[in-house]
C-alpha positions in Angstrom: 140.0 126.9 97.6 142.6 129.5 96.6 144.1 127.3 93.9 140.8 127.0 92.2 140.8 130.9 91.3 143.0 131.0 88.2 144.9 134.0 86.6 143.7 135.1 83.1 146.2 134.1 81.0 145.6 130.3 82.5 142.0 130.7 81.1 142.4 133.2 77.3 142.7 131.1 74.1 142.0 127.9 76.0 139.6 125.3 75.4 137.0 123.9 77.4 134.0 121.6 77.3 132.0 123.7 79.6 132.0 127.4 80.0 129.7 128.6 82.4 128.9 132.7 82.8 128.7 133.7 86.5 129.8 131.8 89.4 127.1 132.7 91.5 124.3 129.7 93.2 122.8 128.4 90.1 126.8 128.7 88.3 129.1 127.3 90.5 126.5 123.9 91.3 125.9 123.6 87.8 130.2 123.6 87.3 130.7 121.5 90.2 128.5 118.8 88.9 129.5 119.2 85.5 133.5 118.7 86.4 132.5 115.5 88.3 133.5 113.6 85.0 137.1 113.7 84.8 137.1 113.4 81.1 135.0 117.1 80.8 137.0 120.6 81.4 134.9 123.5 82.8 135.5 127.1 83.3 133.5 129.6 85.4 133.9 133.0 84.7 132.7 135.5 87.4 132.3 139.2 87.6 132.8 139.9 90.5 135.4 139.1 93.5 136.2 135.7 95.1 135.4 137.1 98.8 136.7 133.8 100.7 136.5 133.8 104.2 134.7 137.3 104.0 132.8 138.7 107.5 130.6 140.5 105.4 129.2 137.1 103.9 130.0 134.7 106.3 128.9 135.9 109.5 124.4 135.1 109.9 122.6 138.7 110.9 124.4 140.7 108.4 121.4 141.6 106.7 121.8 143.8 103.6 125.5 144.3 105.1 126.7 144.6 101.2 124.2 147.2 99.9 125.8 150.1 98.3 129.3 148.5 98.4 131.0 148.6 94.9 132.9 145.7 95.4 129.9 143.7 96.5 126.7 145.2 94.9 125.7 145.7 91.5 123.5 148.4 92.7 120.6 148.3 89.7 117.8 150.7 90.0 114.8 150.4 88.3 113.8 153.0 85.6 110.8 155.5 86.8 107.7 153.4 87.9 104.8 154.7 85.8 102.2 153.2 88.4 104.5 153.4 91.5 104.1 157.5 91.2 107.5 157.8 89.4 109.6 156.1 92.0 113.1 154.1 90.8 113.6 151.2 93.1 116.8 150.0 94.6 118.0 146.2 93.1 120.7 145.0 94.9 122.4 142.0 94.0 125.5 140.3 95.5 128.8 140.3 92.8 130.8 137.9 93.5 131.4 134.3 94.3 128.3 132.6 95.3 126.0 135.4 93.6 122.9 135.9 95.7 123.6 132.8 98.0 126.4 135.4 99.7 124.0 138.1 100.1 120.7 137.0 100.9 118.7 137.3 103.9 119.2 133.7 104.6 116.2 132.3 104.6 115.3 128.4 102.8 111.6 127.7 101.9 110.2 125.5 99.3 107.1 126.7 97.3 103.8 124.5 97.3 103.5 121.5 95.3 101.2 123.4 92.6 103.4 126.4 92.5 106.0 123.8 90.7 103.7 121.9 89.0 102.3 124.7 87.1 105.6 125.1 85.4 105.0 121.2 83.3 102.0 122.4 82.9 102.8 125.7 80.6 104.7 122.8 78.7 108.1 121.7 80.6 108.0 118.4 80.7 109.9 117.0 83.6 109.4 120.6 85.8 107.0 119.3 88.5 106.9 119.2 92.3 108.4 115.6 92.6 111.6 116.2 90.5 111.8 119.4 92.3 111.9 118.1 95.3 114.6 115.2 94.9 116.4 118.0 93.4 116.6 120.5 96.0 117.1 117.3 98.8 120.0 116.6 96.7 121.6 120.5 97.1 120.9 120.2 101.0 122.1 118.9 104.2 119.7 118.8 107.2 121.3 119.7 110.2 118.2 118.9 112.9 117.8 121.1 116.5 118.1 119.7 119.6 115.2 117.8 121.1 114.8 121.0 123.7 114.8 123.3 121.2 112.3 121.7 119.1 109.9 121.3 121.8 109.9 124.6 123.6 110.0 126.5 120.5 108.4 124.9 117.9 110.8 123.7 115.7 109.3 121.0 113.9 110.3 119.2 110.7 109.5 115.9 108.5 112.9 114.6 107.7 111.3 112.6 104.8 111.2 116.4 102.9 115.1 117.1 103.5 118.6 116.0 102.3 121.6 114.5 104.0 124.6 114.6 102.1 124.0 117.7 100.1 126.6 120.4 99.7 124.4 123.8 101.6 124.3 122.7 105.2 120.9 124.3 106.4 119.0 124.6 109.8 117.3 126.5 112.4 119.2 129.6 113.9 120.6 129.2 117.3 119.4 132.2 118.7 115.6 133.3 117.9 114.2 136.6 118.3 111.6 135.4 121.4 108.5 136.7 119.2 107.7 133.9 117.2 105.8 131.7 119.3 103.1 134.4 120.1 103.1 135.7 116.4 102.5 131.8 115.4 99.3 131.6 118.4 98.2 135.4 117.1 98.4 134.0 113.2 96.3 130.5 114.5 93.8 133.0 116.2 93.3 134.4 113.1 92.4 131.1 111.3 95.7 130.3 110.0 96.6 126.8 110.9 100.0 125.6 111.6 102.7 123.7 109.8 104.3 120.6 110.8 106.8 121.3 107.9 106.3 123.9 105.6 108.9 122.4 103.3 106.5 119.9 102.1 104.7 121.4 99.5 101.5 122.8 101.6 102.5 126.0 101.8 99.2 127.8 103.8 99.6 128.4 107.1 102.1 129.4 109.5 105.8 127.2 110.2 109.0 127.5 111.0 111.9 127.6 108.3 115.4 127.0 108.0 118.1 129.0 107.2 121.2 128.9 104.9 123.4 128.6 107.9 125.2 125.9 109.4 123.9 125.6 113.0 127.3 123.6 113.5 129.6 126.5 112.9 127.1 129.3 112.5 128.4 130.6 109.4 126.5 131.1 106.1 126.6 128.5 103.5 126.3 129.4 100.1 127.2 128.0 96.8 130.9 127.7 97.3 130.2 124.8 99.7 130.1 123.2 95.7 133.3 124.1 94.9 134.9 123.0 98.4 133.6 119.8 97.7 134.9 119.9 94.3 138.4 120.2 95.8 141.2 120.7 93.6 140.3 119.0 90.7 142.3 119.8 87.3 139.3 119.5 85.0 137.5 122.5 87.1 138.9 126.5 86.9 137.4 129.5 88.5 138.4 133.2 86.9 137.0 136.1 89.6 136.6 139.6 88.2 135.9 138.5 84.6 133.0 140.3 82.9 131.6 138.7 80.0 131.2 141.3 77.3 129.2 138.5 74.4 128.7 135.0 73.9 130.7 133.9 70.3 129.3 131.9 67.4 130.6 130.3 64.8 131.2 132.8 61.7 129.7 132.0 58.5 127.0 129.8 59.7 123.3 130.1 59.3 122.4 129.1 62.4 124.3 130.6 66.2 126.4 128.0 67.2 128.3 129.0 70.4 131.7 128.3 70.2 132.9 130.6 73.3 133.6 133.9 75.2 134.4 137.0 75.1 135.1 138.6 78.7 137.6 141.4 79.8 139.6 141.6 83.4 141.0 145.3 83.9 139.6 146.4 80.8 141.7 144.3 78.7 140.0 142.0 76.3 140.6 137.9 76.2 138.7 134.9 74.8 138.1 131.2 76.0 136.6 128.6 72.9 134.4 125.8 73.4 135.6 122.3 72.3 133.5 121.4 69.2 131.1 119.2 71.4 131.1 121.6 73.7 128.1 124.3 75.7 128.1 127.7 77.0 125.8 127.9 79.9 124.6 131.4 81.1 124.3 131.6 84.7 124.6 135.0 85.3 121.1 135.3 87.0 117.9 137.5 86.2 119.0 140.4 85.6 122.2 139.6 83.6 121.6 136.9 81.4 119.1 138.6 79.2 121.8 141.4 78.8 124.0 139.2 77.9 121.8 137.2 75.4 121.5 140.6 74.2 124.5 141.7 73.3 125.5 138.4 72.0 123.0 139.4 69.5 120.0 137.3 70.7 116.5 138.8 71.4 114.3 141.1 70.1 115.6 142.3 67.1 114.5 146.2 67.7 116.3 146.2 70.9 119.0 145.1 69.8 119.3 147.2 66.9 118.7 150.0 68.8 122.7 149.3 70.2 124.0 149.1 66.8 124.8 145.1 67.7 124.2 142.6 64.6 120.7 140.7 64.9 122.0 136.7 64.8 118.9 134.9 66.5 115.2 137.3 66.3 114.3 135.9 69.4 112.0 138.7 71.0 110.6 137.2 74.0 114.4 137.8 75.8 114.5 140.2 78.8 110.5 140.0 79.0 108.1 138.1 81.2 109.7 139.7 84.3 108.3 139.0 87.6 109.7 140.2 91.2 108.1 139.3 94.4 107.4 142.4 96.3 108.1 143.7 100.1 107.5 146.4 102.5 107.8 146.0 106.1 106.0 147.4 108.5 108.1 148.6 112.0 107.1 148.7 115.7 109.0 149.4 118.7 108.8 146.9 120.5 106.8 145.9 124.1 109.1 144.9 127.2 112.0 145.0 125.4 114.5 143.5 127.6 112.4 140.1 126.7 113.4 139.8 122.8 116.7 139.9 120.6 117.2 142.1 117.6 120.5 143.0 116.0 120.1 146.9 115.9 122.7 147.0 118.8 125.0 146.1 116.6 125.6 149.1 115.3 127.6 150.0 118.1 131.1 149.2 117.8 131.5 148.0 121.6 128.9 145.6 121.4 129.5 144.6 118.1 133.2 143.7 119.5 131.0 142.2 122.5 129.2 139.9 120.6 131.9 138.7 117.8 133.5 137.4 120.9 130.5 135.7 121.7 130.1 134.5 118.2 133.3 132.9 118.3 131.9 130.9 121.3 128.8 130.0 119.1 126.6 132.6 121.0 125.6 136.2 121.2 123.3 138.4 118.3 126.1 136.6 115.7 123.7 133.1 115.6 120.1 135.3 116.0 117.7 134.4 112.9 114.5 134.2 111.7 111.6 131.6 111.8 108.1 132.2 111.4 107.2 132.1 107.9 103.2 132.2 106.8 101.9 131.8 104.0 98.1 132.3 102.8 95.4 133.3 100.0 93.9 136.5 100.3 90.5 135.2 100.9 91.7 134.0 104.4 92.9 137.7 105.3 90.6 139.7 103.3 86.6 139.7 103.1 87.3 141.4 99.8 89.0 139.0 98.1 86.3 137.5 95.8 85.6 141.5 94.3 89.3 141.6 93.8 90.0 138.6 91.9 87.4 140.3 89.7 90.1 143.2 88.7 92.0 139.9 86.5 93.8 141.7 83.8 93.3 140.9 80.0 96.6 139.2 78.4 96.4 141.1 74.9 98.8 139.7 72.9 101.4 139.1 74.6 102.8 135.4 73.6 101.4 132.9 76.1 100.6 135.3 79.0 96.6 134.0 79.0 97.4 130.6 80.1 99.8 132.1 82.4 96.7 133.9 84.1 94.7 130.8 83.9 97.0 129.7 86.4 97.1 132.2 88.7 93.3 132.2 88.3 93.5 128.9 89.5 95.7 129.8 92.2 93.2 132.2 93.7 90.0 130.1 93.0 91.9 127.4 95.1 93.2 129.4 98.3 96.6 128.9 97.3 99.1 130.3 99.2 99.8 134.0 97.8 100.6 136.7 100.6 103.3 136.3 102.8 104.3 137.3 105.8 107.2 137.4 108.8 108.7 139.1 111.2 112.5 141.0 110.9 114.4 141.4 114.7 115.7 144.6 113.4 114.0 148.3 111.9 114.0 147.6 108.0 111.2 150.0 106.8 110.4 153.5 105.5 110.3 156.8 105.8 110.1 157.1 109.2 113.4 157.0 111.5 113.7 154.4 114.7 113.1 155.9 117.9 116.2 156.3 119.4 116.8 154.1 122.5 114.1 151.4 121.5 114.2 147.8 120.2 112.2 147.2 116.9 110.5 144.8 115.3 109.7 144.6 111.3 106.7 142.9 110.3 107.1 142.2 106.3 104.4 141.2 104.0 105.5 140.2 100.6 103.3 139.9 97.4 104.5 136.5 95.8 101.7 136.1 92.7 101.9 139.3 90.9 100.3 139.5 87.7 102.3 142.6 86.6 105.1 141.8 83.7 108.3 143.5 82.9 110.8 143.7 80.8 114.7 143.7 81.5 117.0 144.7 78.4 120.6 146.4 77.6 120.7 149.6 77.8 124.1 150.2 76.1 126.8 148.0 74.5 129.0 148.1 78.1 128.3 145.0 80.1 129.3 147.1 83.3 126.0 149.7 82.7 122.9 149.0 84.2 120.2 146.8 81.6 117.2 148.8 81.4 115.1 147.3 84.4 111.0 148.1 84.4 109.2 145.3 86.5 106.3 147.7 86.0 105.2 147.7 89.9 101.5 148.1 89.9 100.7 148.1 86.1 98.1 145.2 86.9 95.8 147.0 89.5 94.8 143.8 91.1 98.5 143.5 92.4 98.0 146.8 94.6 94.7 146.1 95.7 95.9 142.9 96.9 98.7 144.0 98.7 96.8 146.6 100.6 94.8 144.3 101.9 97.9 142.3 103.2 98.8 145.7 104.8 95.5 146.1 106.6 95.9 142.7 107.7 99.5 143.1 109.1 98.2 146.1 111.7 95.0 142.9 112.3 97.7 140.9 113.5 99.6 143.4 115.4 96.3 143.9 117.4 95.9 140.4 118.0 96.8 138.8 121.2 99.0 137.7 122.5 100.8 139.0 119.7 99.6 142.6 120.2 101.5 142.1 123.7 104.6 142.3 121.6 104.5 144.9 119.9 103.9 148.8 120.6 103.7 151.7 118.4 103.2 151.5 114.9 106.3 153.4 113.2 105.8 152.8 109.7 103.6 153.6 107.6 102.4 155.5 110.7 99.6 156.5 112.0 98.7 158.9 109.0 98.3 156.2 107.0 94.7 154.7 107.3 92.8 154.7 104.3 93.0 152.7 101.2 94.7 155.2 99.1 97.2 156.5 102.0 98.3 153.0 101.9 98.9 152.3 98.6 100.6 156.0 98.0 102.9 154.8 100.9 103.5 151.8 99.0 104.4 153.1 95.9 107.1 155.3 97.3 108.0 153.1 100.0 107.8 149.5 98.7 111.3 147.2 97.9 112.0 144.4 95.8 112.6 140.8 98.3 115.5 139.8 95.1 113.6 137.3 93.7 113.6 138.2 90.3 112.3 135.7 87.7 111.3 135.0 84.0 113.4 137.2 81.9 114.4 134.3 79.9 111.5 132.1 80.7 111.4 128.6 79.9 108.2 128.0 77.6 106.9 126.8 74.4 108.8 129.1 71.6 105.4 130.6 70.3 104.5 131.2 73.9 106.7 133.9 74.8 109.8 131.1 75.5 113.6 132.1 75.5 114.4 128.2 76.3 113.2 124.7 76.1 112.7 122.6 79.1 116.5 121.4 78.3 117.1 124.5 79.0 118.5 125.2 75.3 118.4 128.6 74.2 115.8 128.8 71.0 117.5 129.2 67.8 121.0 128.2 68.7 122.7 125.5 69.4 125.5 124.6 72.5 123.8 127.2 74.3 121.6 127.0 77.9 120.7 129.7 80.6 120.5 128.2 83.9 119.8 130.0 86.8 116.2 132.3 87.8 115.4 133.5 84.6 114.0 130.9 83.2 111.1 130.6 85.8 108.5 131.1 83.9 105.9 131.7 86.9 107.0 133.2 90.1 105.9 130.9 93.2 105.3 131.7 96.7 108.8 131.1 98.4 111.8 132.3 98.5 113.8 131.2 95.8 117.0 130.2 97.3 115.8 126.5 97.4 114.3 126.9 93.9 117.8 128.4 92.2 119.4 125.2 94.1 117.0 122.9 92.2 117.0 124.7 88.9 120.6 124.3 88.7 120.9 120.3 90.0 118.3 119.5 87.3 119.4 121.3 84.6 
């Protein structure tokens, strides 16, 4: 792996067929792939650090372990939400190798069927469920439980929906927290069916997912399992700690032709060309790759003049579009304690020392994960679903935004799965502290079909500063009456046998917090992001709000694609591990 990671001087004033911007999950699949020709050269450049054989991302239940670490997080915040009651939000995002697949909270879900199939629809041909799926089958390998496991806890999967020679080694955690099983009868109560395998494209109801861990070893597997594979091969070279300042063009032309890179290591400046046949391919992820596209001189061109950066492509719909899936979790100490595992002990040096011993036997808090995932439409949680589809937004103007809402229109005429929710084995919610002594649980509910849109742009000519990041929480009203409701229904389950056996006190939002507007106030103030940023350079039509094709191909340019998150141009309900997977085997 080591002799993968080049110097820069191996890399500045070279030529390569391939030059691929970030080396995180969508960069270093779409690199390995690419470099599986012998007669093609590729280069990855990466920002951050190579972090090989790192605790901090190899070891499962190290949730948010890398927030507000330098070397690890990028640490965006939002500007001021107007409709969030002023509050800036906290954007973490892994830097280094690997990206968000080093960082995540593990979990591996696939959307439903229509979620993907919406995306051919707004006019990307070839972007539908079924290539999706071979896709992400392709990225994985299916590592099954035993046939104990599977039967006393539920376990169940269709091995028709997974892959077996793919590169990210996934399954079921070793260790569960004990509280899924009555969550899953509590949920059924409550008229949610269950999931033989929620992988399958029926997302509504309640299952058990997989993780991005490797039940063999119990270590995380992220998108370096791509480069493993790719070995030592003379055609592929990695550069850690690179920052791409601007993507090049050919001078003189009337058209941007990318030709290469600019990208400094320590400050100091270097380049890296494109043969003539040659692509750039941006893969630095949602939040980067807009900036980038920016400061190349691509986008809108009163942002970009705004930097005092030369206007070469007027393509304005860059950096817009922006859609995040939204979370807030819920905490309760928890009922007979002694009966369930969570990883707050861990914060204890003795038992952490306890317990990496364990892990090194392939037990302990080391191998604990999480299962239960359900999915649902708001009419199954909420008799007031019907008056709040009513609260639809208009599109205006904005370039291709009303078929967009036709969609999700469709989505909540037709019970698709919307709200989400599952249970944390550890105290991940706000303001309130943890009561000292006590196990908690957090129940999360995640809004996954927001009809809010932001916008993501530079702020400044520095690659290293912070784009401008406004996902305008709450702008659409319907979002927040929405996700009240999923509150209200969160505290439903927590009163519902045998679930309600479980848990105890409510510690956030509290007791306080009962009516409509007490909950959304708390949510405003109290609400995170679940990192699943999407459409900032959203593969659509060119007239409708499109930054590229379905090739991929940035508008306007030539030897020039963005592959990674961005270019969804409608968030689905899932986690988009799986999806980034996909994106980046397809494209």
């Amino acid at each position: 792996m080591d002799s993968l990671v080049s110097l820069p001087d191996d890399i500045s004033g070279q030529s390569f067929d391939y030059i691929v911007i970030g080396g995180g999950t969508a960069g270093l699949v779409v690199a390995s792939r690419l470099s599986e020709d012998p007669t093609k050269t590729v280069v990855v450049l990466e920002a951050g650090a190579a972090h090989l054989d790192d605790p901090i991302i190899d070891l499962p239940s190290s949730y948010g372990k890398f927030f507000g670490k330098p070397e690890y997080d990028w640490g965006f915040m939002t500007i001021p939400q107007e409709h969030s009651d002023n509050t800036s939000f906290y954007w973490p995002r892994l830097k280094g190798l690997g990206g968000s697949s080093a960082g995540n909270f593990y979990l591996w879900n696939r959307p439903a069927r229509d979620d993907i199939d919406a995306w051919e629809r707004l006019g990307n041909p070839g972007w539908n469920w079924d290539n999706f799926l071979r896709y992400s089958m392709k990225s994985e390998t299916f590592v099954p439980p035993s046939d104990e496991a599977k039967a006393a806890e539920r376990l169940t999967y269709d091995m028709n929906v997974h892959g077996q020679d793919g590169p990210i080694s996934l399954g079921f955690s070793n260790l569960r927290a004990g509280y899924e099983i009555p969550m899953q009868d509590a949920l059924e109560k409550l008229g949610l069916p269950r999931l033989a395998d929620p992988q399958a494209g029926d997302r509504v109801g309640c299952g058990m997912d997989v993780l991005s861990v490797d039940p063999r070893t119990n270590k995380r597997t992220t998108s370096v399992a791509y480069l493993q594979r790719a070995g030592t091969r003379s055609n592929l070279k990695v550069l850690t700690n690179a920052v791409v300042t601007r993507v090049l063009s050919t001078p003189g032309g009337t058209e941007f032709v990318a030709n290469g890179v600019e990208f400094s290591v320590n400050k100091q400046l270097f380049t890296v060309s494109a043969t003539a046949t040659g692509e750039v391919i941006l893969s630095a992820g949602a939040i980067n790759s807009p900036q980038i596209l920016e400061l190349s001189g691509i986008g809108d061109p009163k942002v970009i003049s705004r930097l005092g950066i030369e206007s070469k492509v007027d393509l304005p719909s860059v950096g817009t579009n922006v859609q995040d899936h939204l979370f807030c979790g819920m905490a309760y100490e928890l009922h007979n304690p002694e009966k369930y595992h969570t990883i707050e002990a861990l914060v204890d040096p003795a038992v952490a020392e306890e317990q990496l011993r364990l892990y090194a036997e392939g037990r302990g808090l080391f191998t604990l994960g999480v299962a239960g995932v359900t999915m649902c439409p708001l009419s199954a949680i909420s008799d007031r679903a019907d008056k709040i589809a009513l609260e639809v937004p208009a599109s205006g103007e904005i370039s291709g935004l009303a078929e967009q809402y036709a969609e999700q229109v469709s989505r909540l005429r037709n019970g698709a799965a919307s709200a989400e929710f599952l249970a944390l084995p550890m105290f991940y919610s706000f303001p309130n502290p943890p009561t000292a002594n006590a196990k908690h649980i957090t129940l999360c509910t995640m809004l996954n079909h927001p009809f809010s849109r932001g916008t993501i742009h530079a702020s400044s000519t520095n690659p290293l500063d912070s784009p401008a990041i406004n996902p305008r929480y709450f702008e659409a009203n319907i979002d927040l009456l929405t996700y009240i409701e999923q509150v209200k229904f969160v505290r439903k389950l927590a009163a519902t046998e045998p679930f309600s056996d479980v848990v105890a006190r409510e510690i956030n939002p509290g007791p306080s917090v009962t009516s409509d507007e007490d909950i959304g106030l708390w949510l405003k103030n109290y609400l995170t992001t679940v990192h699943h940023t999407c459409g900032s350079c959203s593969m659509l039509p060119r007239d409708k709000g499109g930054v590229v094709d379905a090739e991929l191909r940035v508008y306007g340019t030539k030897g020039l694609r963005v592959v990674d998150l961005s270019v969804v141009p409608l968030a689905p309900a899932s986690h988009t591990q799986s999806i980034v997977y996909a994106i980046a085997e397809q494209g």
